[in-house]
VOBA-1610 file (N, C-alpha, C; in pm, whole numbers, padded with zeros to 5 digits, always signed):
BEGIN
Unk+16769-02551-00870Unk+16907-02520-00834Unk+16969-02433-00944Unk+17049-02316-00893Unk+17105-02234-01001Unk+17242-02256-01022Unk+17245-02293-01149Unk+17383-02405-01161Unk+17452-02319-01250Unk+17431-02150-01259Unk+17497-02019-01297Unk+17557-01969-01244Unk+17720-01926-01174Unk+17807-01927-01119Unk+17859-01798-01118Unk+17907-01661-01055Unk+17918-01556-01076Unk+18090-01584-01085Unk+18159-01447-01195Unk+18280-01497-01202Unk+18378-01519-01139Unk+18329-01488-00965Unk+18425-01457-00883Unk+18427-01590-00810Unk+18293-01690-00769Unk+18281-01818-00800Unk+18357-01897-00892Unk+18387-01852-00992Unk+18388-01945-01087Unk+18526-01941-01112Unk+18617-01808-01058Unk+18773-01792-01044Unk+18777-01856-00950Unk+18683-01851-00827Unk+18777-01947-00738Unk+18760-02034-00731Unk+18701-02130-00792Unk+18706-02261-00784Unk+18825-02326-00891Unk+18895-02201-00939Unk+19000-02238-01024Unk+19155-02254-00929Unk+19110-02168-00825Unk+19196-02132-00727Unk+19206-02237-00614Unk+19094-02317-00578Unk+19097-02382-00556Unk+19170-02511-00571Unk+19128-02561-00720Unk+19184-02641-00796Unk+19365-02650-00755Unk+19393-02531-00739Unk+19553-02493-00675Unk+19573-02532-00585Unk+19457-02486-00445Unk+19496-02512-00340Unk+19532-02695-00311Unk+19423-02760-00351Unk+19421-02875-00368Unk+19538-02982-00422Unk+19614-02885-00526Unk+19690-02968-00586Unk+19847-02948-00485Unk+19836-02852-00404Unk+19956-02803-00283Unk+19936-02866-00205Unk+19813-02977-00185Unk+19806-03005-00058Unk+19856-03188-00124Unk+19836-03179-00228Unk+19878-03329-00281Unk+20040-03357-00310Unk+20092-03266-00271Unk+20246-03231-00263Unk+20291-03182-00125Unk+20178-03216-00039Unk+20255-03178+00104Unk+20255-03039+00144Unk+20206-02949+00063Unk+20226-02800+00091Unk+20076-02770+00189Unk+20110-02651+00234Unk+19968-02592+00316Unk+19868-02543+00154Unk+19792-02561+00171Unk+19686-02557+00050Unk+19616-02441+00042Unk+19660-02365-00017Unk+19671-02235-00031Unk+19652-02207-00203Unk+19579-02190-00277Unk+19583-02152-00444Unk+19508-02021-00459Unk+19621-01958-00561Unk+19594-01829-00654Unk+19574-01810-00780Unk+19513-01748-00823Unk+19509-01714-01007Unk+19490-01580-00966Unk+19548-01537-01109Unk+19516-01456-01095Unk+19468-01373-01252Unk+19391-01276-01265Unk+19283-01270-01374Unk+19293-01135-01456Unk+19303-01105-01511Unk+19315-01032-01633Unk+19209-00962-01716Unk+19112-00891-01744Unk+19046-00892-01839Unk+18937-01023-01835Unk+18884-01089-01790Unk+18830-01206-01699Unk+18875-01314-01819Unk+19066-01317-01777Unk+19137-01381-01823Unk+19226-01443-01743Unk+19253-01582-01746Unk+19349-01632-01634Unk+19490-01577-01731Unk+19552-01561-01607Unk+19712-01494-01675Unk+19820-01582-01595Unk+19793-01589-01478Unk+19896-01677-01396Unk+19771-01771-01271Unk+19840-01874-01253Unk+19766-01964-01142Unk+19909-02027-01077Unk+19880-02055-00948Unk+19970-02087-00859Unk+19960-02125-00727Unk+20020-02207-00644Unk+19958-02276-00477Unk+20117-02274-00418Unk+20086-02239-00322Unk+20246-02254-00213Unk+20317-02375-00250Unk+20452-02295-00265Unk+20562-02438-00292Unk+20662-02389-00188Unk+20632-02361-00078Unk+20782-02332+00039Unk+20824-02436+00094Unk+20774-02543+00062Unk+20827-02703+00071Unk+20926-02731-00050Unk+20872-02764-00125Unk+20925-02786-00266Unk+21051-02685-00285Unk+21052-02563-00290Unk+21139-02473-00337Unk+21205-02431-00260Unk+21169-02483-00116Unk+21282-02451+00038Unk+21295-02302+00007Unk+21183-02192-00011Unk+21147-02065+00014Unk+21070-02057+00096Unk+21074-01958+00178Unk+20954-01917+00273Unk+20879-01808+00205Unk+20922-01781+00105Unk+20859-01639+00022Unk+20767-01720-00112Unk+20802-01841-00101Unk+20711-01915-00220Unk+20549-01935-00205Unk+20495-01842-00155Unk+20367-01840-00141Unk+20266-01842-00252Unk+20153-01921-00285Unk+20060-01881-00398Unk+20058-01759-00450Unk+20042-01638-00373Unk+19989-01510-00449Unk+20129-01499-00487Unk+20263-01531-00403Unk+20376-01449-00447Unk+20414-01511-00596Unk+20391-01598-00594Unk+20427-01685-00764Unk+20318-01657-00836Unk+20217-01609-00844Unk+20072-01576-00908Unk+20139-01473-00973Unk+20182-01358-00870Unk+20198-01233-00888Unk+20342-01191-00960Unk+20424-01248-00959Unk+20543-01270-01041Unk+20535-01329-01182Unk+20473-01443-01165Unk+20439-01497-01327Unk+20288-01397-01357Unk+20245-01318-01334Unk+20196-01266-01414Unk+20236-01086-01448Unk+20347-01056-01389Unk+20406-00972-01421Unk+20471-00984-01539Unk+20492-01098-01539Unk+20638-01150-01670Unk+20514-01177-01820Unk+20428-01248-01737Unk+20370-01251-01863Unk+20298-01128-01944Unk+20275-01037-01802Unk+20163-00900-01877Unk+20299-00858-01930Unk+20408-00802-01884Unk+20498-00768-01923Unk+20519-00641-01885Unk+20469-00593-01706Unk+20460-00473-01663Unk+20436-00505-01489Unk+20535-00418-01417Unk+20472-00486-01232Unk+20357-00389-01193Unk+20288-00344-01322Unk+20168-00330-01237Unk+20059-00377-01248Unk+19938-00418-01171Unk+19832-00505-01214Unk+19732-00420-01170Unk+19724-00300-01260Unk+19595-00223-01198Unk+19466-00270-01254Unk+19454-00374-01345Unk+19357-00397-01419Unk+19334-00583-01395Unk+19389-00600-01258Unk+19357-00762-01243Unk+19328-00788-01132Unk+19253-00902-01097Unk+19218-00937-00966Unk+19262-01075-00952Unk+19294-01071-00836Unk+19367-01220-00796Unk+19278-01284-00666Unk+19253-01367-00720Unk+19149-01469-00674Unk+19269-01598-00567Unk+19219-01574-00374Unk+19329-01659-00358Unk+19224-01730-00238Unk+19255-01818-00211Unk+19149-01922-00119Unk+19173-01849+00024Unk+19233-01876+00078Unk+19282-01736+00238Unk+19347-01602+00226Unk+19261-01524+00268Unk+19351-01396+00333Unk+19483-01387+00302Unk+19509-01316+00234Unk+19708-01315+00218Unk+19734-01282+00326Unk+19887-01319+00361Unk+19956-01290+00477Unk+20006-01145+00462Unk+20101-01095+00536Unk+20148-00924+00537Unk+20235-00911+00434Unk+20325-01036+00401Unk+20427-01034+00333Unk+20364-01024+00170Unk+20241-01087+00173Unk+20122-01141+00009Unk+20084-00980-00001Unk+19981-00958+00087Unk+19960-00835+00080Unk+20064-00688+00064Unk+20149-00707+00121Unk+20272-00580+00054Unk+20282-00620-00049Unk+20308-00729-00136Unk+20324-00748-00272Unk+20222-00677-00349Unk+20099-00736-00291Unk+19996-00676-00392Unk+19981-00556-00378Unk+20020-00513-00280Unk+20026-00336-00284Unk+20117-00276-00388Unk+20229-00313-00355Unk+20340-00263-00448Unk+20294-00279-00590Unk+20243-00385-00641Unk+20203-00416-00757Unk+20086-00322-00812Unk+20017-00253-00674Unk+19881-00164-00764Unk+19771-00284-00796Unk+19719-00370-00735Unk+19642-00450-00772Unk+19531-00379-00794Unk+19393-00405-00874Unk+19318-00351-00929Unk+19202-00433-00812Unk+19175-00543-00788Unk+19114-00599-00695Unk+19202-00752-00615Unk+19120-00775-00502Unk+19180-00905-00451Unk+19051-00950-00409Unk+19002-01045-00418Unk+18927-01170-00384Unk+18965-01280-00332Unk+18909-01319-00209Unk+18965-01404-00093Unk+18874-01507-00018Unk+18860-01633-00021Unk+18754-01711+00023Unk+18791-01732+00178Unk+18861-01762+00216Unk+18798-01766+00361Unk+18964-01687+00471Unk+18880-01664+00548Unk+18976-01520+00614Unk+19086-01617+00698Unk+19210-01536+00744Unk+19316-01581+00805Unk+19342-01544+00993Unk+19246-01548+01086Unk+19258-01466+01192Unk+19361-01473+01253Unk+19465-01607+01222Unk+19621-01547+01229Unk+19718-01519+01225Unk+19709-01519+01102Unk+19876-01485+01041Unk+19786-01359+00878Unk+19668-01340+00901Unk+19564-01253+00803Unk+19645-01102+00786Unk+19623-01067+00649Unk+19759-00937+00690Unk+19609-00803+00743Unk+19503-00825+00785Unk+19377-00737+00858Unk+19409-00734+00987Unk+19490-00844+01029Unk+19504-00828+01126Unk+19637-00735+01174Unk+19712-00758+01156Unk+19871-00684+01138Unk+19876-00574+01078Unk+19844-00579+00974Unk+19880-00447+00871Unk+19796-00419+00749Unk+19620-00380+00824Unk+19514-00376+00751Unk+19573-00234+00631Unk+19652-00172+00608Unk+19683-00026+00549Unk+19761-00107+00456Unk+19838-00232+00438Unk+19920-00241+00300Unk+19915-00274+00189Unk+19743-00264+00174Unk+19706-00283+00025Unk+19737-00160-00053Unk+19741-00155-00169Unk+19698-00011-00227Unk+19549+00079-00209Unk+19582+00195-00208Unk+19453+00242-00160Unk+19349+00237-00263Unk+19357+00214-00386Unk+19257+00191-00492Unk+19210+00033-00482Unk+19293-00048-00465Unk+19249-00173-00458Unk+19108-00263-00382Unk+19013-00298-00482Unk+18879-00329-00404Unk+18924-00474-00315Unk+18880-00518-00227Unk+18839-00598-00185Unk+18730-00671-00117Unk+18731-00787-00173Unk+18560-00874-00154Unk+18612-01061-00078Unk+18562-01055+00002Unk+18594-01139+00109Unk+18465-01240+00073Unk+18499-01381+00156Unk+18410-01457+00150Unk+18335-01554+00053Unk+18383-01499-00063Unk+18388-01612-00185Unk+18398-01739-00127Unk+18335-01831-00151Unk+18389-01998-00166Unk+18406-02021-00004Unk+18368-01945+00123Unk+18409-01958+00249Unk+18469-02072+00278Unk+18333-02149+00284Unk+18357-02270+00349Unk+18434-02378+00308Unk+18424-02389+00164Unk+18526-02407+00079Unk+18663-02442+00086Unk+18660-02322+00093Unk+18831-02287+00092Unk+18893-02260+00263Unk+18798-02253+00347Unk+18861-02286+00496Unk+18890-02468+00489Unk+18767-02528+00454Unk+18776-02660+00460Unk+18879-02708+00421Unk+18955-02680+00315Unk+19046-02718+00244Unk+19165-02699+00360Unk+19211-02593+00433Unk+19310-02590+00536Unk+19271-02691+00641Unk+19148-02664+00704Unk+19104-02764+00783Unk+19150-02930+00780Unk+19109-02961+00657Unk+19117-03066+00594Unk+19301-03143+00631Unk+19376-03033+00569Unk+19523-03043+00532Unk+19578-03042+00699Unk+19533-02983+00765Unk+19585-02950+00894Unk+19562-03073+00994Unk+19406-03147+01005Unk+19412-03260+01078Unk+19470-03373+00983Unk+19467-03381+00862Unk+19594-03549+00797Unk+19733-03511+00871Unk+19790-03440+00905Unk+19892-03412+00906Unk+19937-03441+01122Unk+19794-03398+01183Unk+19836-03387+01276Unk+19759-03516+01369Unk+19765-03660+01292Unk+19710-03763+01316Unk+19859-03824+01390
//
């Protein structure tokens, strides 16, 4: 067994760690970090419960606290590691921001911003899908039937 982890693995299981802890607060379980220089700079999981925002999404608090902390809104040199597909509203952020990459474990078919508004990333911005799939679907899965018992 290869118990050597590539870093995009190994961010998201940090991201994870997020989603998990949103779902232990009632939130949809959703976690972001986001990475720096293969440096965590900001980590974060939906609080639109908690903070009675609908804009309080993981990436959107990822992506704010790590503006403040780089000390610049652009992140051409970071990748943000988030368990689902950002929504349209996640994704215009990260556009605006110039993200350098996005990494995403398991896809959103509907509310996914590929589906709606595949053009609002930045056009430099890489993206790599499928990290942690099963993972990080399970984790919604998971949150979605406790809830609808």
């Amino acid at each position: 067994m290869n118990l050597v982890r590539s870093d995009d693995e190994r961010f998201m299981y940090f991201a994870l760690e997020e989603a998990r802890f949103a779902a232990s607060e009632r939130e949809i379980p959703v976690g972001a970090v986001l990475v720096c220089r293969n440096r965590i700079v900001s980590r974060s999981h939906n609080q639109t419960e908690r903070l009675n925002d609908v804009t309080a999404h993981a990436e959107m608090l990822a992506i704010t606290a790590a503006t403040n902390a780089l000390g610049g809104k652009y992140l051409t040199d970071c990748t943000l590691y988030v368990t689902i597909e950002p929504c349209v509203m996640c994704a215009g952020a990260i556009g605006w921001a110039q993200l350098g990459r996005l990494v995403y474990g398991a896809g959103d078919e509907k509310r996914g911003y590929r589906k709606y508004a595949p053009e609002s990333l930045h056009i430099k911005t890489e993206v790599t899908a499928g990290i942690l799939e099963e993972e990080c679907a399970e984790e919604i899965r998971r949150f979605f039937r406790s809830i609808c018992r």
